[in-house]
C-alpha positions in Angstrom: 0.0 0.0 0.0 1.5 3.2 -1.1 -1.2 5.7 -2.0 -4.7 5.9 -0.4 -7.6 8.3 -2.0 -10.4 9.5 0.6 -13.7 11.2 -1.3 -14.6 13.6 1.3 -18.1 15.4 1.2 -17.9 17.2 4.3 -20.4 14.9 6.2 -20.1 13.4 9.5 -19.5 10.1 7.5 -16.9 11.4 5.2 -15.1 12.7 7.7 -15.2 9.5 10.1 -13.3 8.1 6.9 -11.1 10.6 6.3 -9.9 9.9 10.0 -9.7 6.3 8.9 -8.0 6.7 5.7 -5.1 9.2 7.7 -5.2 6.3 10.8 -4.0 3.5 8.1 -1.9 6.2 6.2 0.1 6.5 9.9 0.7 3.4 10.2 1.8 1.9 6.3 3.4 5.1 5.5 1.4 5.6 2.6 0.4 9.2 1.5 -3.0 10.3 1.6 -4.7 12.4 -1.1 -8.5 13.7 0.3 -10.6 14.1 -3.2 -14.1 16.4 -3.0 -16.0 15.9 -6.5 -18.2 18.7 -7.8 -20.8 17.6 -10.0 -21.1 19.3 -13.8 -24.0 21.3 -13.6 -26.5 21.6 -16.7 -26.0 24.1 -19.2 -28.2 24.8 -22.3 -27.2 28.3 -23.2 -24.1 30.5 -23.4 -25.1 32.5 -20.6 -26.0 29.7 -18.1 -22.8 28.2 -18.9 -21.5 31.9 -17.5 -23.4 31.4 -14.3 -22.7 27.8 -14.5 -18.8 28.7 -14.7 -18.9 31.3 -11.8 -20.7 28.7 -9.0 -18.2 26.3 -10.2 -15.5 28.9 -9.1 -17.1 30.1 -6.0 -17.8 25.8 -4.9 -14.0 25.6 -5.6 -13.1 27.8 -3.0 -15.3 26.9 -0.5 -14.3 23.3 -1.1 -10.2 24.3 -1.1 -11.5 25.7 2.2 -12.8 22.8 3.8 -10.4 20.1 2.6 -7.4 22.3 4.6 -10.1 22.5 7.2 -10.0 19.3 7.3 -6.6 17.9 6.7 -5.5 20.1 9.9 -8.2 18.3 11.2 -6.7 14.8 10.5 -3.2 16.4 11.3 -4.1 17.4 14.8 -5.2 13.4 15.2 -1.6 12.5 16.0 -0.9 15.0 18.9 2.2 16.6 19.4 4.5 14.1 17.3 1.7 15.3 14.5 1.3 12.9 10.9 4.3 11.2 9.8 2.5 10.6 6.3 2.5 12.8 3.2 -1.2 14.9 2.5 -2.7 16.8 -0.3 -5.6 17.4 -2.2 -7.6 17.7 -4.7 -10.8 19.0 -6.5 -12.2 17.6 -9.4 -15.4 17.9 -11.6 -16.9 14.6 -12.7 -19.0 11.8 -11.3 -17.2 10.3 -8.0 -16.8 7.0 -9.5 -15.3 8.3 -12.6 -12.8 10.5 -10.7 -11.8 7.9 -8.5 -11.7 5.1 -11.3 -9.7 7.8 -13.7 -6.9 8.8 -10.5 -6.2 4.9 -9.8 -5.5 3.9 -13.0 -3.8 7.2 -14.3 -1.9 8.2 -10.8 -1.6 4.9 -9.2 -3.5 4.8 -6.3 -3.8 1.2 -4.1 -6.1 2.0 -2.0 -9.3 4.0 -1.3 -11.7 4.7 1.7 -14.8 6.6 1.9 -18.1 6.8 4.2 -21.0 5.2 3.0 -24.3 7.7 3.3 -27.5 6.4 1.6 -29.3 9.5 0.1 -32.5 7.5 -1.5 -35.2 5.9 -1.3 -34.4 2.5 -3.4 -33.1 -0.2 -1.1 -29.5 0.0 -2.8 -29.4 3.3 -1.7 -30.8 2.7 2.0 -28.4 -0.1 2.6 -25.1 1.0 1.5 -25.2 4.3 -0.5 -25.1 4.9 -4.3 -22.1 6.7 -4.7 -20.2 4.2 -2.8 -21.9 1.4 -4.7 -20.4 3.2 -8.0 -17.0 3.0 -6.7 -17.2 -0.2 -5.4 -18.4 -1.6 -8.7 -16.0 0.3 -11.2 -13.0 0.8 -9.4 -10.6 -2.0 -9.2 -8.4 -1.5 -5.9 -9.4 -2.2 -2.6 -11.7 0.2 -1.5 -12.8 0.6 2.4 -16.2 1.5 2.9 -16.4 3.2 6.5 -20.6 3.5 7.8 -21.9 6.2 9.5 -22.6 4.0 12.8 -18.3 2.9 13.0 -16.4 3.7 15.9 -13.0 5.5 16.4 -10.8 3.8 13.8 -8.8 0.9 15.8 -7.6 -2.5 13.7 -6.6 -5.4 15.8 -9.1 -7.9 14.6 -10.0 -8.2 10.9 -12.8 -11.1 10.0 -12.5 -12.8 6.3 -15.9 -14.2 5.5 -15.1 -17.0 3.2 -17.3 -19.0 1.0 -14.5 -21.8 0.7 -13.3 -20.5 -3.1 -10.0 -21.0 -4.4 -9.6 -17.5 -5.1 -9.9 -16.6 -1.2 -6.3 -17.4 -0.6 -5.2 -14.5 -2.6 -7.7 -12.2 -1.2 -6.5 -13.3 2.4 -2.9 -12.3 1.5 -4.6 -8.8 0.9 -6.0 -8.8 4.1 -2.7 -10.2 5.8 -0.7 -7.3 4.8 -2.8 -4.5 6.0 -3.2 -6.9 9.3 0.1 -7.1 9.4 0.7 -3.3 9.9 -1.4 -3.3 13.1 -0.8 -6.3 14.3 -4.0 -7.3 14.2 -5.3 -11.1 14.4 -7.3 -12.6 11.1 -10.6 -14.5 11.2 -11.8 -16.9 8.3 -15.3 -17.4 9.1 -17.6 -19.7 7.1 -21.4 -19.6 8.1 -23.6 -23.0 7.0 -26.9 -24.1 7.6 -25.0 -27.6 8.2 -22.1 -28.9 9.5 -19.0 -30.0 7.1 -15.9 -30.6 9.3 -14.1 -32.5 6.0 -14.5 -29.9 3.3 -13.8 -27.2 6.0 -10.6 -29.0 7.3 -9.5 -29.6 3.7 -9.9 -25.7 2.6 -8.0 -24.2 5.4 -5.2 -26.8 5.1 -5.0 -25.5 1.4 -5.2 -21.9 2.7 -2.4 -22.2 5.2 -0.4 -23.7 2.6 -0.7 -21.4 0.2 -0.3 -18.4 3.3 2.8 -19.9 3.5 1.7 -20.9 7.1 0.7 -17.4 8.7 -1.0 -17.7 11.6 -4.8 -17.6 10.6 -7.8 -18.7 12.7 -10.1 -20.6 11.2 -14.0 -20.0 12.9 -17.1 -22.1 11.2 -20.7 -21.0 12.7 -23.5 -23.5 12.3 -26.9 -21.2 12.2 -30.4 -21.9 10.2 -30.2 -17.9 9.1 -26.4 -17.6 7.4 -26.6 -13.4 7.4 -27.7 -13.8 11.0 -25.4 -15.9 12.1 -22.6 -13.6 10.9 -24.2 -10.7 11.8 -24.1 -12.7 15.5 -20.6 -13.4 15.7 -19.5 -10.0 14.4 -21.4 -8.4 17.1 -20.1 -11.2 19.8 -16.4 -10.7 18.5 -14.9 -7.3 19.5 -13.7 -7.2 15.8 -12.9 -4.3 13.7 -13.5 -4.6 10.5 -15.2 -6.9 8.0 -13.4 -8.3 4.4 -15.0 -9.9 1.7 -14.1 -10.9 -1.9 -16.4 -9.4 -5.0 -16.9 -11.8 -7.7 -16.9 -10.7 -11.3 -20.5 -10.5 -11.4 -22.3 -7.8 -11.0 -22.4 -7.1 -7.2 -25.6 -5.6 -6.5 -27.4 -6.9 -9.6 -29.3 -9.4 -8.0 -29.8 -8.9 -4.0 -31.2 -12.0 -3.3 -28.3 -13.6 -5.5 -25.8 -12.8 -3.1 -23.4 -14.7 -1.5 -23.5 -14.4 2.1 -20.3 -12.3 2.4 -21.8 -9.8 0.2 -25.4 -9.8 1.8 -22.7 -8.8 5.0 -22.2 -5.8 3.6 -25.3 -4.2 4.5 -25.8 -5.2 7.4 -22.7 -4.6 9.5 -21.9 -1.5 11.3 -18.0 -2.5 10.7 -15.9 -1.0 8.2 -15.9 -3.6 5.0 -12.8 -4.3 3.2 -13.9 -5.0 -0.5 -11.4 -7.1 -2.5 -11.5 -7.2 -6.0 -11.5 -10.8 -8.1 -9.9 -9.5 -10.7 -7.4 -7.1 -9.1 -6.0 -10.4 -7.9 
């Protein structure tokens, strides 16, 4: 992890990831870059593209305002050593998810964070948030989606929700090395309606092998209502933060399609780590 991008908006939310985002910068030594989009406004005529041209000015400022607002803000975090990581920022006009999408692949970035504030009415929206529903679909990197309800960023337990595919071994070595700057401890958990001791013995000794024997608990929960009984053991586990792995598929295409680990991430007030299947 070298460079993380934080979308700010200003809100409560964005700012609980913004704190986040400059917590993990801290301690990886990655810089962090805080990005506020301003959306292209409509314009039909010369002289509404005038007006257009001056609010876009005006939002600029105010926005150059806030983001140095804020970045002392995130600065003042660290007490009187202060950040040890490297800040800017940036304003941009486009759609969030194109911005983002655009500064990964074109400046490089390995990482983003941002909050996750519903604004409508569908149950997409409700759950998770559109805007962070574009990101998560289009952009390719890990992305951290911080909800409103999350507490003061801390990272010693991260749990991997597995659903016993080959591909979770690389995603786990993701999740190891962001772990690993914490020292925080790593949870596979597998939630069935029945018991399968074999098949579950026989994927994590794959996984350790191919982990190159990290130290990795393996938890399986037996429960008749698989969201509930993750939901269950997140709440019962003192952990941190929640990882999954997003197939190729579209990820919010069908809700009732899901796999479990997906379901997972609406219903968790953790912060979810989504890893990308083809990022891999």
């Amino acid at each position: 992890m070298k460079k993380i991008l934080c979308p700010v908006d200003f809100s409560k939310t964005s700012n609980k990831a913004a704190e986040y985002a400059a917590h993990i910068a801290q301690q990886t030594g990655a810089s962090l870059t805080l990005l506020h989009v301003l959306h292209l406004p409509m314009m039909d005529t010369t002289e509404s593209a005038l007006m257009a041209s001056q609010v876009l000015d005006e939002q600029r400022r105010m926005a150059g305002d806030k983001l140095q607002s804020l970045g002392m803000h995130l600065q003042n975090l660290f007490g009187e050593g202060g950040a040890t990581f490297v800040m800017d920022s940036k304003v941009q006009e486009a759609f969030l998810a194109d911005a983002v999408e655009r500064l990964v692949k074109e400046e490089g970035f390995d990482f983003v964070v941002l909050g996750t504030t519903g604004g409508g009415n569908t149950l997409e929206e409700i759950m998770i948030g559109s805007n962070t529903e574009s990101v998560i679909s289009q952009v390719k990197c890990p992305v951290l989606a911080v909800p409103a309800r999350a507490t003061f960023p801390q990272i010693h337990r991260i749990v991997y929700a597995s659903d016993f595919m080959a591909e979770d071994a690389r995603a786990l070595a993701k999740v190891l090395e962001l772990a690993s700057f914490f020292q925080a401890e790593v949870e596979v958990v597998h939630v069935s309606k029945e018991e399968n001791a074999q098949k579950a013995q026989a994927f994590m000794e794959d996984l350790r092998n191919e982990l190159g024997g990290y130290p990795v608990r393996f938890q399986p929960i037996i429960h008749e209502e698989e969201d509930t009984g993750l939901k269950d053991y997140l709440s019962r586990s003192n952990s941190n933060m929640l990882a999954i792995l997003k197939k190729r598929r579209n990820f919010f295409k069908d809700l009732f399609g899901m796999s479990l680990a997906e379901k997972m991430t609406y219903q968790t007030k953790l912060p979810l780590l989504v890893l990308h299947e083809d990022a891999l």
